[in-house]
C-alpha positions as CSV (number, residue, x, y, z in Angstrom):
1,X,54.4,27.6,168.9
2,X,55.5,28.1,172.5
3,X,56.9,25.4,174.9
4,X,56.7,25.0,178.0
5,X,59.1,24.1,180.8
6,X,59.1,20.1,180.1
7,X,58.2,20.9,176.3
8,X,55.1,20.9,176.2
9,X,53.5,23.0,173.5
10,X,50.6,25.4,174.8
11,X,47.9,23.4,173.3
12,X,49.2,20.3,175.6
13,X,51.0,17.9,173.0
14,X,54.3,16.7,173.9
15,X,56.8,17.4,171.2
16,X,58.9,14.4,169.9
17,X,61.5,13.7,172.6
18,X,64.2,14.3,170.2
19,X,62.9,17.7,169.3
20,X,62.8,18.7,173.3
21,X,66.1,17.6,173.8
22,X,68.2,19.0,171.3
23,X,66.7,21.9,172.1
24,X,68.1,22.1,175.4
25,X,72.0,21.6,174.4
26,X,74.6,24.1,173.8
27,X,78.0,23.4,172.5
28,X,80.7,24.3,174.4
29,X,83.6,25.2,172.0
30,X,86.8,24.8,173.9
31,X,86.2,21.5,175.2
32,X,83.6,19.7,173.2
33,X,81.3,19.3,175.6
34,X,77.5,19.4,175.1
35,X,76.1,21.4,177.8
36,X,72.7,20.8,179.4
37,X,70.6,23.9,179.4
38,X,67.8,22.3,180.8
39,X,66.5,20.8,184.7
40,X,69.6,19.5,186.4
41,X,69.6,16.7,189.7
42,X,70.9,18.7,193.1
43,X,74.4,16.6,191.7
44,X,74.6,18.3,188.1
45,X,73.5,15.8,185.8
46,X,70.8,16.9,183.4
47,X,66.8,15.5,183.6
48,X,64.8,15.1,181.5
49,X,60.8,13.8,181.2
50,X,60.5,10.8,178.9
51,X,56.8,9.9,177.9
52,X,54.5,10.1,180.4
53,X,57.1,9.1,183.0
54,X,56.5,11.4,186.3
55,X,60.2,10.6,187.3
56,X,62.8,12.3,185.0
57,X,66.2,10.4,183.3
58,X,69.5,11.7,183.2
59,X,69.5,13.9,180.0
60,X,73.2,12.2,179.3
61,X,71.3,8.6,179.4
62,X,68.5,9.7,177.0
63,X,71.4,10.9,174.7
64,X,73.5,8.9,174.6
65,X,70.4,6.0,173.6
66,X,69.3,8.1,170.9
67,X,72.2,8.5,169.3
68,X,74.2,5.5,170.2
69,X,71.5,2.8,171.5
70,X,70.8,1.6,175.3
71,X,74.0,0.7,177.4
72,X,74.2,-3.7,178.6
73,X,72.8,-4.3,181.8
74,X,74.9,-3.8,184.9
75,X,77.1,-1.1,183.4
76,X,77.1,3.1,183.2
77,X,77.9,5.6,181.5
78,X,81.0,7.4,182.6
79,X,81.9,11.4,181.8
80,X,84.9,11.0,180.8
81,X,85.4,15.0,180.6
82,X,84.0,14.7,184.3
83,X,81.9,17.5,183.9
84,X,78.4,16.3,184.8
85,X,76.5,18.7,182.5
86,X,77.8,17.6,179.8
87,X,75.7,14.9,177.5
88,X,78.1,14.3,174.1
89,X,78.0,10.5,173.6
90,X,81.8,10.9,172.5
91,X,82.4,12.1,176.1
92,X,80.6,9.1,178.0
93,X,82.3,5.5,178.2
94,X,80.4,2.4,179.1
95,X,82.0,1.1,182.2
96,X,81.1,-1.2,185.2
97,X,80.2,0.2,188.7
98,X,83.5,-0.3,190.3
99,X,85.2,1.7,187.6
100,X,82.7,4.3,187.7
101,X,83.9,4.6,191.3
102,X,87.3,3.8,191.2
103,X,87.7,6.9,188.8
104,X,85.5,9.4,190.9
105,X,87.7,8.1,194.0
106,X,90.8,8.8,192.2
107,X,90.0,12.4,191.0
108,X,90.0,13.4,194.7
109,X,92.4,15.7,196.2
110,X,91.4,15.7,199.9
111,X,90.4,14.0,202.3
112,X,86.3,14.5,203.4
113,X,88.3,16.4,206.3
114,X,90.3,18.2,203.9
115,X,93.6,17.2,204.1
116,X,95.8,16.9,201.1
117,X,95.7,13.4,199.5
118,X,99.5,13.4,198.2
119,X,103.1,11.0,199.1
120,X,103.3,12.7,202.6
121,X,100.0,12.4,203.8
122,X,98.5,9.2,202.3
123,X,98.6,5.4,202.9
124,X,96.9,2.0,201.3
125,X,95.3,-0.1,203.4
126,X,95.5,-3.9,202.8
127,X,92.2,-3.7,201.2
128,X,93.5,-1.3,198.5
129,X,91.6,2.2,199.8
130,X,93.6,5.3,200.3
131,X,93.6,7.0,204.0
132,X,94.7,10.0,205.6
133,X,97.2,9.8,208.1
134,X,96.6,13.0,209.5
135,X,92.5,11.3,209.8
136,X,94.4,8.2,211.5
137,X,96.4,10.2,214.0
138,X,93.6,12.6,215.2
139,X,90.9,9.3,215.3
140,X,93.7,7.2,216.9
141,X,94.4,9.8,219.7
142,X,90.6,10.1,220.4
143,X,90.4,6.8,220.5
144,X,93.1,6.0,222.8
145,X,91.4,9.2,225.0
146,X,88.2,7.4,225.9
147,X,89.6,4.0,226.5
148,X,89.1,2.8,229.6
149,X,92.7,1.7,231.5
């Protein structure tokens, strides 16, 4: 029997959503990672249908509960492999939204301008966030540009 794009057989039952999403995994042998062969979000992250839903879940999410069961309220599930493809529970961590952040934040290397995030080039505010001083100097010297005298 055929499927369809969201799994759907031809004759218009939806297979079991553990059938359909199993289906859709490869394993990746050098790092563990299960890959998601199916839709992916403009970020990465897989999607999948579940029931009759017309908005799709994250296909790590749907794992993740099948095989582990649903994460507590207020948390997420972090790839710790950081690749965003990738649904092995063993890979995801349960961890608050600031962590989540904090650990996206971290992994950066430049600055949304491009500058290189390292010793030289970096300070901490007194609210804890990292800044560019190259940012700093070009934004203060506008800034000083338009003032009025």
């Amino acid at each position: 029997m055929s499927l369809n794009r969201r799994g759907v057989p031809r004759g218009g039952v939806i297979a079991p959503l553990v059938e359909r999403v199993f289906a859709k995994l490869e394993p990746e042998p050098n790092s563990g990672c299960w890959l998601w062969l199916g839709a992916r979000s403009p970020e990465g992250y897989g999607n999948v249908y579940v029931n009759a839903v017309r908005r799709p879940r994250r296909a790590h999410r749907v794992v993740y509960e099948i095989m582990r069961g649903s994460n507590p309220p207020g948390t997420q599930l972090d790839h710790k492999c950081r690749n965003t493809t990738c649904v092995n529970p063993g890979h995801l961590e349960i961890v608050s939204n600031r962590e989540n952040t904090k650990r996206a934040f971290a992994l950066r290397a430049a600055c949304p301008s491009g500058h290189a995030y390292d010793a030289k080039n970096t300070y901490t505010d007194k609210n804890g966030h990292r800044n560019c001083r190259a940012c700093h100097r070009l934004n203060e010297g506008i800034r000083r540009a338009v003032q009025p005298r």
